[in-house]
C-alpha positions as CSV (number, residue, x, y, z in Angstrom):
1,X,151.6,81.8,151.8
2,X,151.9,84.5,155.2
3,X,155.7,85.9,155.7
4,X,157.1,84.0,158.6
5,X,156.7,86.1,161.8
6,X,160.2,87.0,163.3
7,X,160.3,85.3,167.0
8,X,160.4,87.7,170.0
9,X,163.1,87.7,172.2
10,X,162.2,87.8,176.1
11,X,165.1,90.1,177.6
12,X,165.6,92.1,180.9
13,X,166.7,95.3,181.1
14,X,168.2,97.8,183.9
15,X,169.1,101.1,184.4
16,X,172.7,102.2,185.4
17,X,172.6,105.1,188.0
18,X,175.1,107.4,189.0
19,X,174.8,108.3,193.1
20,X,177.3,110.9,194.1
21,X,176.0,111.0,197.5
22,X,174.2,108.4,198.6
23,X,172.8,109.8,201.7
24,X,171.0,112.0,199.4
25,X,169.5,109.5,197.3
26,X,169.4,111.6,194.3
27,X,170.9,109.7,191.0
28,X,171.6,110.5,187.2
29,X,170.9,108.0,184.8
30,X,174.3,106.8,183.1
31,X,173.4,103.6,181.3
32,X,171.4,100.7,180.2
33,X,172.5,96.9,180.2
34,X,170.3,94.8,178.2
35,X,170.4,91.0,178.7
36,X,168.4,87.7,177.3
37,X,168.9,84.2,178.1
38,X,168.0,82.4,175.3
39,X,169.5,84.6,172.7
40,X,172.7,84.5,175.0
41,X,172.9,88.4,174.1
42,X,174.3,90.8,176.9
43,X,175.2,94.5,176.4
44,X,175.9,97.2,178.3
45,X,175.6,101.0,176.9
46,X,177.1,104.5,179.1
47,X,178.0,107.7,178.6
48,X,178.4,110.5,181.5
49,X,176.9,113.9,181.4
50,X,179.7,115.5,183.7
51,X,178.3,119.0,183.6
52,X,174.7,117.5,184.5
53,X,176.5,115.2,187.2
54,X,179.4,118.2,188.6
55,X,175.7,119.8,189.4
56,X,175.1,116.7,192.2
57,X,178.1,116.8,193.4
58,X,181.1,119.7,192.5
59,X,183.9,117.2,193.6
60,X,182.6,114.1,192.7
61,X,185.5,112.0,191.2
62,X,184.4,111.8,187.8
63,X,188.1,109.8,186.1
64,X,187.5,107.2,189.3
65,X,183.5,106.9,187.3
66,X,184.6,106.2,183.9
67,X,186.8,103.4,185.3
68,X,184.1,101.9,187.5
69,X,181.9,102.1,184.4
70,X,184.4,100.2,182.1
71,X,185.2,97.6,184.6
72,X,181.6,97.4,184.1
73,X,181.0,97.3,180.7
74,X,184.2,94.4,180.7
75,X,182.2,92.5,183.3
76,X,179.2,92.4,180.9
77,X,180.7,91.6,177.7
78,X,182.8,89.0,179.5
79,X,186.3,90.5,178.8
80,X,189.4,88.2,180.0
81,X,190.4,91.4,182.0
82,X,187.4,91.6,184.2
83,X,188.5,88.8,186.3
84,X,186.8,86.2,187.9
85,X,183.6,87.6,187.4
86,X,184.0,88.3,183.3
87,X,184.3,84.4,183.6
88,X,180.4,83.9,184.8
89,X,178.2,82.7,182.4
90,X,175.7,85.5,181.1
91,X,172.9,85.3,182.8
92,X,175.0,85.0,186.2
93,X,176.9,88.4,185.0
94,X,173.8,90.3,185.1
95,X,172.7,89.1,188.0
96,X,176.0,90.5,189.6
97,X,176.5,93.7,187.5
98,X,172.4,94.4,188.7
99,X,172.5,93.1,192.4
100,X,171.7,95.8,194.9
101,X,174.8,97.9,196.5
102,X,175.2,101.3,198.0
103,X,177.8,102.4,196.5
104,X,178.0,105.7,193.6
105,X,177.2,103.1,190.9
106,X,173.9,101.3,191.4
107,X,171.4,99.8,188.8
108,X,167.3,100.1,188.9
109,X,165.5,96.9,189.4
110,X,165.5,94.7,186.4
111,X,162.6,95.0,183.8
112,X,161.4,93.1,181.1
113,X,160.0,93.0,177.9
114,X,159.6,91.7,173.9
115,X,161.9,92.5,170.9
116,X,162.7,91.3,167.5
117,X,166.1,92.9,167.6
118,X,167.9,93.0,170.7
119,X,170.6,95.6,169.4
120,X,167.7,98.2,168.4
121,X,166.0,97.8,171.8
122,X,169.2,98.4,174.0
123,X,170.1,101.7,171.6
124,X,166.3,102.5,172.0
125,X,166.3,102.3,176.2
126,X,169.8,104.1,176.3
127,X,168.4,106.8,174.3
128,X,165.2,107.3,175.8
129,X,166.5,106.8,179.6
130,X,170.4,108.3,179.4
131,X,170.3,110.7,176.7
């Protein structure tokens, strides 16, 4: 008898940027938030590099970050203090928390892909893309 196959998981993926002057267009990766529909599985994944990032930008307001990036993180895991839009349902929170802005915090275009394990894959992306 074959081993049952473990089912893939179809998820979508994007890249949390850091801009600290958006007329320059130049960004540091700061995150990953990993989403899929069917597995109703969202995460979101950060951590600042404030020497790398103090290098864009010597005055960039790097307390005023971390709190844009937790209200972030709340959004995505659906915390009852993220307001209104914590209250989406999942897929509609990454399409909000992804949705194009000009503003110091901005995400790539989503991408997609295959997994088993949806937790591996996130910690996978964040390492190879953030860290």
């Amino acid at each position: 008898m074959k081993p049952k196959m473990q089912e893939k998981n179809l998820y979508e993926y994007a890249v949390i940027r850091v801009v600290p002057r958006v007329e320059r267009e130049e960004f540091l990766n700061v995150g990953v938030i990993l989403f899929c529909k069917s597995a109703k599985f969202i995460k979101m994944l950060y951590s600042v590099n404030e020497a790398k990032l103090l290098l864009f930008s010597e005055d960039f307001d790097l307390e005023q970050l971390e709190l844009n990036l937790e209200s972030f993180q709340k959004i995505a895991h659906g915390d009852k203090a993220s307001g209104p839009i914590g209250e989406f349902d999942i897929p509609s929170r990454f399409r909000w928390l992804t949705a194009i802005r000009s503003s110091a915090i901005q995400t790539s275009r989503p991408h997609s892909g295959l997994c088993e394990d949806l937790d591996k894959t996130i910690q996978r992306l964040f390492e190879e893309l953030v860290l």
